[in-house]
ZAVEX-942891 format. One record per residue (C-alpha): x, y, z; residue number from 1; residue in one letter. Coordinates in nm, 2 decimals. Layout:
residues N
<<X Y Z> NUM A>
...
This chain:
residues 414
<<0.48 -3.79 6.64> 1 X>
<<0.38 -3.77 6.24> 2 X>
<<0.60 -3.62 6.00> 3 X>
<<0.34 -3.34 5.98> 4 X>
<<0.36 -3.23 6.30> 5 X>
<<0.72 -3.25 6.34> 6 X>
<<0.80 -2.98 6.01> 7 X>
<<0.83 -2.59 6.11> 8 X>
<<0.68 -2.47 5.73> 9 X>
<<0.83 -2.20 5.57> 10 X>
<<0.63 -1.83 5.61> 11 X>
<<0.59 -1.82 5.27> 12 X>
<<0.54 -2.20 5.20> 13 X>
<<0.48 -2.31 4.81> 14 X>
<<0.12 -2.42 4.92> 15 X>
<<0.04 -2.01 5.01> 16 X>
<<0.18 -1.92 4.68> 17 X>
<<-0.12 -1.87 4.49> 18 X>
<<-0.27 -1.69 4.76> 19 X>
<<0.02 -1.44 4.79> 20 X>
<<0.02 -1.39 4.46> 21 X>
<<-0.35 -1.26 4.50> 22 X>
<<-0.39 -1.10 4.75> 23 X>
<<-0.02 -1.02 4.94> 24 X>
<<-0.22 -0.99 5.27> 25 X>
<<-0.27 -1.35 5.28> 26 X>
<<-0.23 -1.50 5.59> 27 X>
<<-0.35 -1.90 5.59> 28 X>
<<-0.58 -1.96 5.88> 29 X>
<<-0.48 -2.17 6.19> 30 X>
<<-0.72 -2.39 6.36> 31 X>
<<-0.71 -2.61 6.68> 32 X>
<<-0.96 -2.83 6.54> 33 X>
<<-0.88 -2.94 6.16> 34 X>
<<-1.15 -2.96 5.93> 35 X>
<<-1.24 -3.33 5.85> 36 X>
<<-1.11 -3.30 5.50> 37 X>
<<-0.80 -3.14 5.62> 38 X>
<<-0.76 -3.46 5.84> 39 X>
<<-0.86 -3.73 5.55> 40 X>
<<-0.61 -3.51 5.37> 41 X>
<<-0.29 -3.60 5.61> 42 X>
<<-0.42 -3.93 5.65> 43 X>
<<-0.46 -4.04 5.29> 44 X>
<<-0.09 -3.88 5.21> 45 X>
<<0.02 -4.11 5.48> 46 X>
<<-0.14 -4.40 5.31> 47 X>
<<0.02 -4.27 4.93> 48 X>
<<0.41 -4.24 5.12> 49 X>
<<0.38 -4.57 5.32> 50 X>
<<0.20 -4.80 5.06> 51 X>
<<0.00 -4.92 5.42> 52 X>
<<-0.38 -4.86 5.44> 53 X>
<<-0.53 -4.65 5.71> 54 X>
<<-0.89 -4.79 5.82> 55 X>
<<-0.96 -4.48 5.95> 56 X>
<<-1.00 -4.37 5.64> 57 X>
<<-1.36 -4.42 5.44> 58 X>
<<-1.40 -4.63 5.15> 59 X>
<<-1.34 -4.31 4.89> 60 X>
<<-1.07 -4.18 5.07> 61 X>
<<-0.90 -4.51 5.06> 62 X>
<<-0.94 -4.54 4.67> 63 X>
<<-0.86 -4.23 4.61> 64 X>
<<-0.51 -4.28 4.79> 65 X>
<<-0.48 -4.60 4.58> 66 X>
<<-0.53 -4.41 4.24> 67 X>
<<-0.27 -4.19 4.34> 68 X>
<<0.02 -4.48 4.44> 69 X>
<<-0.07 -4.66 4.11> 70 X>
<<-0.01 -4.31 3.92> 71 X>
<<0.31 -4.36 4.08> 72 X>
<<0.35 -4.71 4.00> 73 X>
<<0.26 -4.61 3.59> 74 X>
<<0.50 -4.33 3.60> 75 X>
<<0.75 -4.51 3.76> 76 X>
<<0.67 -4.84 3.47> 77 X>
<<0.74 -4.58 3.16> 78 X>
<<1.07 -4.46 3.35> 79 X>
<<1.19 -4.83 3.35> 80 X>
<<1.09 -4.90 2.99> 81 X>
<<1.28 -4.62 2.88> 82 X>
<<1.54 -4.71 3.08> 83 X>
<<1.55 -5.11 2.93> 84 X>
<<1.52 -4.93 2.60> 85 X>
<<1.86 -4.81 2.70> 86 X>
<<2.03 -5.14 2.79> 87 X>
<<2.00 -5.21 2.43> 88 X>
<<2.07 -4.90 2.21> 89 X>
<<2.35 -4.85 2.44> 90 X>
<<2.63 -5.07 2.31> 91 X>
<<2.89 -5.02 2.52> 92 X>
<<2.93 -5.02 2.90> 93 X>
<<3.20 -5.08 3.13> 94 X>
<<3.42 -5.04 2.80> 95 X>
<<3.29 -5.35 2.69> 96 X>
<<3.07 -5.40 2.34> 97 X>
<<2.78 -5.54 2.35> 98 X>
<<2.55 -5.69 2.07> 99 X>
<<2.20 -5.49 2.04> 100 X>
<<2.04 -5.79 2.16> 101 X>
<<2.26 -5.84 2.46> 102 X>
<<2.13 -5.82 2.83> 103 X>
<<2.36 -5.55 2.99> 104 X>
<<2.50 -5.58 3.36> 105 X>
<<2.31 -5.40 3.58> 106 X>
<<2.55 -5.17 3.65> 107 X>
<<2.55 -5.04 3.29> 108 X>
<<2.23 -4.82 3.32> 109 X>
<<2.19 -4.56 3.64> 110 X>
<<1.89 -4.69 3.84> 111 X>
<<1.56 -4.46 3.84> 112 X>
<<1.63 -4.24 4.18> 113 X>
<<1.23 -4.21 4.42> 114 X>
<<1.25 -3.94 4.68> 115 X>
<<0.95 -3.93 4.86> 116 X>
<<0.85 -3.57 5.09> 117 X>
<<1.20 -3.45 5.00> 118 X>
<<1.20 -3.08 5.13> 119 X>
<<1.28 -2.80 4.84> 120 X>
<<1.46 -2.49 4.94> 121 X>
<<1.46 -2.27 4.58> 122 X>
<<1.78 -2.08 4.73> 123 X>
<<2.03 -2.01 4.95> 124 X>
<<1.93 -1.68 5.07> 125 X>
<<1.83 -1.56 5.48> 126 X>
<<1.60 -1.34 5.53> 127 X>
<<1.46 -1.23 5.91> 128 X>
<<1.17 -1.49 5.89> 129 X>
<<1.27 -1.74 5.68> 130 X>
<<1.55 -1.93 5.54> 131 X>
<<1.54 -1.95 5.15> 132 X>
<<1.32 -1.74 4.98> 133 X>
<<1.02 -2.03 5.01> 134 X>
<<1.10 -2.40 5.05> 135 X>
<<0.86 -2.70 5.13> 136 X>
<<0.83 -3.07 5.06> 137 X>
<<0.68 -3.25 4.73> 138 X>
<<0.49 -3.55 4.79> 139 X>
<<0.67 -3.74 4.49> 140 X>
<<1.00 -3.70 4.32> 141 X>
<<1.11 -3.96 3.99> 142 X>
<<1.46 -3.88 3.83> 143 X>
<<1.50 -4.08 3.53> 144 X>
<<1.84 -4.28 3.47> 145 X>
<<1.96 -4.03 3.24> 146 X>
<<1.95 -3.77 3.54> 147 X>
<<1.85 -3.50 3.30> 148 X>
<<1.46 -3.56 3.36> 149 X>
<<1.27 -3.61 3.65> 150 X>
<<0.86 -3.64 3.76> 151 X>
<<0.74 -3.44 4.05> 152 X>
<<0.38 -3.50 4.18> 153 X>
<<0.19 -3.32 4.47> 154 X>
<<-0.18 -3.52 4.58> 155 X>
<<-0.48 -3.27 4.67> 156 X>
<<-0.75 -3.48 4.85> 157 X>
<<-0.95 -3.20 4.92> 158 X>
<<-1.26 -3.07 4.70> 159 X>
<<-1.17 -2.79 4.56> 160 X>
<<-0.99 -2.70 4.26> 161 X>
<<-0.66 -2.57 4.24> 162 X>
<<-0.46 -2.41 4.01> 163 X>
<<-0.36 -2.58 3.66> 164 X>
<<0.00 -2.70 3.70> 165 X>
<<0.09 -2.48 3.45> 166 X>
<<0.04 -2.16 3.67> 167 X>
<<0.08 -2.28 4.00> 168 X>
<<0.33 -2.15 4.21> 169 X>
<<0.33 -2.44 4.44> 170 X>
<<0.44 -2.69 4.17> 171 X>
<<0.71 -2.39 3.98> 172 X>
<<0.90 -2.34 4.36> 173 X>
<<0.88 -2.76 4.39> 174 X>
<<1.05 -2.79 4.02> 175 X>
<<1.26 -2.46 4.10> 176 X>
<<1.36 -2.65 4.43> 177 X>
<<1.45 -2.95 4.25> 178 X>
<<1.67 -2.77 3.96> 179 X>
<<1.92 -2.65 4.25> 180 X>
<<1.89 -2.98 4.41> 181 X>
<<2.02 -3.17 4.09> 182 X>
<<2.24 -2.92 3.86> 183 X>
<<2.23 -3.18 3.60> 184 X>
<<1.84 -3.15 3.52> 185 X>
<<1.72 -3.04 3.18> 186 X>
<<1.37 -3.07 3.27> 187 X>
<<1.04 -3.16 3.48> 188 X>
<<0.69 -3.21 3.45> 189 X>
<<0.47 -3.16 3.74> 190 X>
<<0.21 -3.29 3.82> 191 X>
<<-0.12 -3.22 4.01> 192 X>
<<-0.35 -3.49 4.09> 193 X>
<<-0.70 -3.43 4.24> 194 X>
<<-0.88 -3.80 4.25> 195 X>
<<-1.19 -3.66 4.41> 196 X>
<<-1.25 -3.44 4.12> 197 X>
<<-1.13 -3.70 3.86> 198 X>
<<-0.86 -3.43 3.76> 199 X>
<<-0.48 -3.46 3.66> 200 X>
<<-0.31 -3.15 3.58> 201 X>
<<0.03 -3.13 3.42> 202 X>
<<0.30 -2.89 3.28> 203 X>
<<0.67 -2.88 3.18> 204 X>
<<0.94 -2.67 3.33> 205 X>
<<1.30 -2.66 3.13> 206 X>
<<1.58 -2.50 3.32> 207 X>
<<1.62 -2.22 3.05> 208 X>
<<1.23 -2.05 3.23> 209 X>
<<1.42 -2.10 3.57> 210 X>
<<1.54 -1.73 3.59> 211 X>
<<1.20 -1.61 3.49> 212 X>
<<1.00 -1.85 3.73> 213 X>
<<1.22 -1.78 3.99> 214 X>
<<1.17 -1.38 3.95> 215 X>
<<0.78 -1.43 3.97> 216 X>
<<0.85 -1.66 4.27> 217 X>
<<1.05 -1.35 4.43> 218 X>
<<0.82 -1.05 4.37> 219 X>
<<0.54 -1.29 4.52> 220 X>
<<0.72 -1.33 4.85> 221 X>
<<0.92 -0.96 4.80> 222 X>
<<0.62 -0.81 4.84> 223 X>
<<0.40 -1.03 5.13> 224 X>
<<0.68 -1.01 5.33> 225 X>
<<0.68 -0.62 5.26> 226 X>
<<0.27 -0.64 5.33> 227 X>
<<0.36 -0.80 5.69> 228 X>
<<0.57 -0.60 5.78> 229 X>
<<0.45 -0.24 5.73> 230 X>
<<0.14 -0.43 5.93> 231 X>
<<-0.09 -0.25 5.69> 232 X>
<<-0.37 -0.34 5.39> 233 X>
<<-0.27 -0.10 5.12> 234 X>
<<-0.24 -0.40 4.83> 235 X>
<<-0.51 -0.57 4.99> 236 X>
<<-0.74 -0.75 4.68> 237 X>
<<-1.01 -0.91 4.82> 238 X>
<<-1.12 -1.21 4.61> 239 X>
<<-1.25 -1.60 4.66> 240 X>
<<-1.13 -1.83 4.72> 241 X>
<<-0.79 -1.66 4.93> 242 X>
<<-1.04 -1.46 5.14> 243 X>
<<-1.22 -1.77 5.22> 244 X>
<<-0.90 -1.93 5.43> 245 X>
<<-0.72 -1.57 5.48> 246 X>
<<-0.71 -1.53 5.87> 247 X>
<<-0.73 -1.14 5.81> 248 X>
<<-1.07 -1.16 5.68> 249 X>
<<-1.21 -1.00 5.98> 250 X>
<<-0.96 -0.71 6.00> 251 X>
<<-0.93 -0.61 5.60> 252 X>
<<-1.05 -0.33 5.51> 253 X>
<<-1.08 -0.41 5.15> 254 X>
<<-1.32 -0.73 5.25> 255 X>
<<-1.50 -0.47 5.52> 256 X>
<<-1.58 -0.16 5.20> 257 X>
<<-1.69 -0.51 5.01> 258 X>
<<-1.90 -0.60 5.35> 259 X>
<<-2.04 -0.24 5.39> 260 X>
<<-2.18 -0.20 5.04> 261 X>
<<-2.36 -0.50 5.05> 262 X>
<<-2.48 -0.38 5.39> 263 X>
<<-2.61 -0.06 5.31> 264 X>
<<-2.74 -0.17 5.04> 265 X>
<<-2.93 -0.44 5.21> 266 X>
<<-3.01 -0.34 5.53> 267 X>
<<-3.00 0.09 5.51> 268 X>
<<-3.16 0.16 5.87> 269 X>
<<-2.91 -0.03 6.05> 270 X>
<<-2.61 0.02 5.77> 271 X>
<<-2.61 0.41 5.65> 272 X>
<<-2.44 0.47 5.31> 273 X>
<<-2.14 0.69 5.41> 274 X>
<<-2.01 0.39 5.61> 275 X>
<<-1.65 0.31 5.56> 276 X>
<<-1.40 0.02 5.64> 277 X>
<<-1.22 0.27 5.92> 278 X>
<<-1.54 0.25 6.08> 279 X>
<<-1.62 -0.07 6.12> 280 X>
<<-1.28 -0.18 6.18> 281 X>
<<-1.22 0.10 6.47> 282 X>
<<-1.26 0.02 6.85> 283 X>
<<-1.44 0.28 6.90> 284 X>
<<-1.78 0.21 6.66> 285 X>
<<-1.77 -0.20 6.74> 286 X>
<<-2.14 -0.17 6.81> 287 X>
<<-2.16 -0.06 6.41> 288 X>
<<-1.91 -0.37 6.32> 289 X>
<<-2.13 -0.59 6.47> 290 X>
<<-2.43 -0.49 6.32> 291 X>
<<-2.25 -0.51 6.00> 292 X>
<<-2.15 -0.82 6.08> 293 X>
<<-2.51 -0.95 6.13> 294 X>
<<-2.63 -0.82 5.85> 295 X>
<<-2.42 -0.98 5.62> 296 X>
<<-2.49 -1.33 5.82> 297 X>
<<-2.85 -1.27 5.75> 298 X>
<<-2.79 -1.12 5.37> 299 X>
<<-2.59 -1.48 5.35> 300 X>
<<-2.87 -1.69 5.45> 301 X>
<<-3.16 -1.51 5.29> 302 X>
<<-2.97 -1.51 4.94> 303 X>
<<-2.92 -1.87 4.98> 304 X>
<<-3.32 -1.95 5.10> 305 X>
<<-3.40 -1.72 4.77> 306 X>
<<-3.22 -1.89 4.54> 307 X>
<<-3.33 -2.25 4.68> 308 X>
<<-3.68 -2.19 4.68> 309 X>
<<-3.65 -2.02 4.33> 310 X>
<<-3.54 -2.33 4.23> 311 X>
<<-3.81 -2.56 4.40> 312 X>
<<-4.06 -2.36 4.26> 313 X>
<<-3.96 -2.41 3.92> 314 X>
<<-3.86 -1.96 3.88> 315 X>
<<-3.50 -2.08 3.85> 316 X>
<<-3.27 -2.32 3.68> 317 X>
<<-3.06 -2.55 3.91> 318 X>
<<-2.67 -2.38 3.93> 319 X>
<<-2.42 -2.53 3.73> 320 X>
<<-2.28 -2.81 3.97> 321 X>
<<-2.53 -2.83 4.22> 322 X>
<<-2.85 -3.04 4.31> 323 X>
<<-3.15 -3.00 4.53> 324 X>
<<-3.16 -3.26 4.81> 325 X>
<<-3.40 -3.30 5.12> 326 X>
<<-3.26 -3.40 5.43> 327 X>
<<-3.45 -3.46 5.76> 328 X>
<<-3.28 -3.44 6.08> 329 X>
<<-3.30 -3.70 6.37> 330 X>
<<-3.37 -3.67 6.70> 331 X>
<<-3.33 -3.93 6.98> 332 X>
<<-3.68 -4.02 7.13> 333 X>
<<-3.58 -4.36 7.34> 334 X>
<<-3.18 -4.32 7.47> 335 X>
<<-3.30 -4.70 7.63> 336 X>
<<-3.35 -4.79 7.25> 337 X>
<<-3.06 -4.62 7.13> 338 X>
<<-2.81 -4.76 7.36> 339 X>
<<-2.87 -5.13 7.31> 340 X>
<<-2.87 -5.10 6.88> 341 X>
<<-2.50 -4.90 6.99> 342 X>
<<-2.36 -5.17 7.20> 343 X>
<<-2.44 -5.41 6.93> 344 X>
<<-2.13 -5.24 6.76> 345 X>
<<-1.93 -5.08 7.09> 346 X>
<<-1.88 -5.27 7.40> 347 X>
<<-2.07 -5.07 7.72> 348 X>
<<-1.74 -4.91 7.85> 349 X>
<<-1.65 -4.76 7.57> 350 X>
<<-2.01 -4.61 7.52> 351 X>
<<-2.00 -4.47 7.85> 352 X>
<<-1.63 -4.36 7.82> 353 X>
<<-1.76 -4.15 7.47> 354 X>
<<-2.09 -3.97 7.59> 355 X>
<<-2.22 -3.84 7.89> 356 X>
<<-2.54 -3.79 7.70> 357 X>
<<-2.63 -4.01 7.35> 358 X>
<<-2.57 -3.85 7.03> 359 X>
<<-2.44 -3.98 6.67> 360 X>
<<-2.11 -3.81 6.55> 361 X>
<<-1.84 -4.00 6.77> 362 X>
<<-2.02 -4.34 6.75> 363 X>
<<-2.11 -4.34 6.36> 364 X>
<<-1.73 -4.23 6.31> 365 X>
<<-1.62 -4.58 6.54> 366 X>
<<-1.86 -4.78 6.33> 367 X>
<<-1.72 -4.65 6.03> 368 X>
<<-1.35 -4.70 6.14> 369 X>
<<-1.38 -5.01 6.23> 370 X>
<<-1.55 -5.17 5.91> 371 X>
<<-1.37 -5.33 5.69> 372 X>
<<-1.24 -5.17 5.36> 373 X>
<<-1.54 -5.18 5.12> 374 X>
<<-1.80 -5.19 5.38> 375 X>
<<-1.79 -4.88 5.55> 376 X>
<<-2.09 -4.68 5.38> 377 X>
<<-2.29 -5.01 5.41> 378 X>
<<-2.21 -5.05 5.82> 379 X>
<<-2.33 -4.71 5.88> 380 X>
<<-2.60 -4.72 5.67> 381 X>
<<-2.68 -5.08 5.85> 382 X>
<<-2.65 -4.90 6.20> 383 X>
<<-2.87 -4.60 6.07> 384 X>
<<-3.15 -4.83 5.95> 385 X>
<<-3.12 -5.05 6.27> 386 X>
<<-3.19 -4.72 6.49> 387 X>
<<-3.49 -4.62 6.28> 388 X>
<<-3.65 -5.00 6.30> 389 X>
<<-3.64 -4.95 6.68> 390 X>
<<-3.77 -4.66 6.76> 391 X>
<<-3.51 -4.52 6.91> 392 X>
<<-3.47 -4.17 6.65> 393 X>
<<-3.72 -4.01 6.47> 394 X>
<<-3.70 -3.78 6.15> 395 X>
<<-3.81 -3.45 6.18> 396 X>
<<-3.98 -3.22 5.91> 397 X>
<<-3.77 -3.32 5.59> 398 X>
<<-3.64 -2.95 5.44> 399 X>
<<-3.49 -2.89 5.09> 400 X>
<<-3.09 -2.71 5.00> 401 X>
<<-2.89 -2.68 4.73> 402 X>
<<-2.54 -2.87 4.77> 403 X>
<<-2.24 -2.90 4.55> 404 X>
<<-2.26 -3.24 4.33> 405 X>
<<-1.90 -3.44 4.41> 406 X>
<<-1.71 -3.61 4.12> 407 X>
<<-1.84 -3.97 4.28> 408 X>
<<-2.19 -3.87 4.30> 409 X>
<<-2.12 -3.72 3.91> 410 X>
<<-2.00 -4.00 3.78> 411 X>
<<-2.23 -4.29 3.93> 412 X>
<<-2.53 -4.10 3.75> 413 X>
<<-2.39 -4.11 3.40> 414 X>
């Protein structure tokens, strides 16, 4: 079993900080099926801690893990020039003089301390749920040899931008959990680093702002542990992106008064204007939840088709940060066909053992595994061109969507 799926993580974990802090309803979402980046996530922190590669990993999630182990490596090289720098303005050591010049034992200058996933209670308090008032582990911890500073680092693999270091509560509980851990600390920097975005976010934390950061830490937690347990929505603030991942976005009634004005606005046959949250939300009118519900699925689509063809037909500039791409979807026309380009990459067992019927996800993901580093995109895209050439999918009717430019795709154009 990974490390990951051996930790119990605190109730009010660092990572859910941010979230708290917005919206004190906050409840992460659980799934039984992780998303794909959530996976690539786990699996390229694996990569960062052991220093081993993971071929199950794509090409860009496999440099990206390697940009963030030589971050490590650089951080770790100024630590030990500062700490040579010390063997020779030093002096003295083991009461022994030394000339400025002069190579010092080893034993002179404390060595540079590495804790890796190190988990960072802020306190010694209990509470009902929880032990500590929030605790959880950093992915990177460097204490210099004086003791008195030290370099904590936290790797975000998704796509999505977090908070800058210097307001985000996950990195102040890490540095607050690592000022108890080590009394003699004067100060930190944390850092956030995001390689799919390109980004690297830092700030500096002195133990004279620890009472203050550790009081904004408190009311956070004070006040979403108050929220669950009066079991009610009264300092509910609905807001992206902590509604996005909240799991109480279905029950809320702040998101459902959001949901019912767009509704009656939208749709006013099926979504009358003195609807309210209490409403939708009761057992009682889920008839009138659902339509809600559909509406807003359909408002969702429709503003999305707007806006894209807007933009095709030349009525609307192109968002900030997106692109219009066509995309045409395959379909298998010859399974025959399709089965022997497969077996080219799996042997017949295993194709049988994967699909009762033929389809592309599960194979393309085994093609891609199994590539070598650096080859992966190119393998797939060999065995995508290989099924074309035979006849064995066909495109359908290309169609045109907006989608999100990534920092790769960004910086390959300039």
């Amino acid at each position: 079993m990974s490390d990951s799926e051996q930790r119990t993580h605190h109730a009010y974990s660092p990572s859910t900080l941010q979230s708290l802090e917005a919206c004190p309803c906050y409840i992460g979402q659980q799934s039984e099926t992780p998303h794909e980046r959530t996976t690539a996530g786990s699996r390229a922190h694996n990569v960062v801690e052991s220093g081993e590669d993971d071929n199950r990993l794509d090409d860009a999630d496999a440099l990206a893990a390697a940009e963030c182990i030589d971050f490590i490596a650089k951080r770790r090289q100024l630590m030990e020039e500062a700490r040579t720098r010390a063997y020779f303005q030093t002096g003295v050591a083991d009461g022994k003089e030394y000339s400025p010049t002069a190579v010092l034992p080893a034993s002179a200058i404390p060595e540079i301390v590495e804790l890796k996933e190190i988990y960072l209670p802020i306190d010694d308090l209990r509470f009902d749920d929880a032990e500590s008032t929030t605790a959880g582990y950093v992915d990177e911890v460097l204490i210099d040899h004086t003791g008195e500073y030290a370099e904590l680092m936290d790797w975000k693999f998704g796509r999505w931008a977090v908070e800058s270091a210097d307001n985000n509560l996950q990195g102040i509980a890490y540095s607050l959990g690592l000022f108890r851990m080590y009394p003699k600390l004067k100060s930190v920097i944390f850092w956030f680093k995001q390689p799919h975005l390109d980004t690297v976010s830092s700030a500096v934390f002195t133990r004279e702002q620890v009472p203050a950061l550790y009081l904004r830490v408190q009311v956070v937690v004070a006040r979403a542990r108050e929220a669950r347990k009066s079991g009610n929505f009264s300092t509910a603030r609905p807001m992206v992106p902590a509604c996005n991942f909240c799991a109480n976005i279905g029950s809320c009634p702040a998101v459902a008064a959001f949901a019912c004005r767009v509704g009656s606005k939208f749709h006013p046959v099926e979504i009358p204007d003195d609807i309210t949250p209490t409403q939708v939300l009761s057992g009682r009118n889920a008839t009138l939840g659902m339509r809600l519900s559909q509406v807003m699925a359909v408002w969702a689509k429709a503003f999305r088709t707007q806006i894209t063809n807007r933009v095709i037909c030349g009525e609307a500039d192109i968002p900030a940060g997106y692109e219009v791409r066509s995309q045409s979807k395959r379909e298998i026309i010859d399974a025959d066909k399709f089965k022997q380009v497969v077996l080219r990459y799996l042997p017949e067992s295993e194709y049988n053992a994967l699909l009762a019927a033929p389809g592309f996800g599960d194979i393309e993901n085994i093609i891609k595994e199994r590539a070598p580093r650096g080859s992966k995109k190119s393998a797939l895209e060999e065995f995508q061109q290989q099924l074309e050439d035979s006849g064995a999918v066909a495109k359908q009717q290309p169609y045109s969507f907006l989608r999100a430019v990534t920092t790769e795709e960004k910086q390959t154009k300039t």
